[in-house]
C-alpha positions, 0 to 999 in steps of 0.5 A: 905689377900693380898695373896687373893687380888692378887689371885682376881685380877688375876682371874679379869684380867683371866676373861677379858682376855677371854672374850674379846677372846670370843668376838673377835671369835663371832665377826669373826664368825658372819661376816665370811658368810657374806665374804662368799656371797661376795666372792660368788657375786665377783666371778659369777660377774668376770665369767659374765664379769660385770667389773664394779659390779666385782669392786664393790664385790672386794671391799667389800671383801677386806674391810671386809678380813681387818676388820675381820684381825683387829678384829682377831689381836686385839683379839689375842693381847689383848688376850696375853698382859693380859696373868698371868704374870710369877712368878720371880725367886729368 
């Protein structure tokens, strides 16, 4: 019996485990366009010669490269820290 509840345990920990990659990669996937229009923004800025809204665009674009970096690295994270743990050797 307890055989069995370790077996739960591990498929719980397995299911979290994914999930949480899941979320992590929906997460990316869902503000990648929209560091796509920055990108886009900031560099028709930087060809018109607007310094100031070519600022503004770098701006946005590096805070939202961080954010998607920290989401990435939390998924990945959290995504091997719960992996199954290995079995010890006698």
């Amino acid at each position: 019996m307890a055989a069995q509840a370790n077996t739960d345990a591990g498929s719980i920990r397995n299911a979290i485990r994914w999930g949480l990659l899941l979320a992590a990669t929906a997460t990316i996937g869902f503000r990648l366009p929209r560091l796509a229009h920055y990108f886009r923004n900031w560099r028709e800025a930087l060809r018109l010669g607007d310094s100031s809204g070519a600022e503004g665009w770098r701006t946005f674009l590096l805070v939202e490269s961080i954010g998607l970096l920290i989401v990435t690295a939390i998924g990945l994270a959290v995504f091997f820290v719960l992996r199954p743990r290995g079995k010890s050797q006698p």
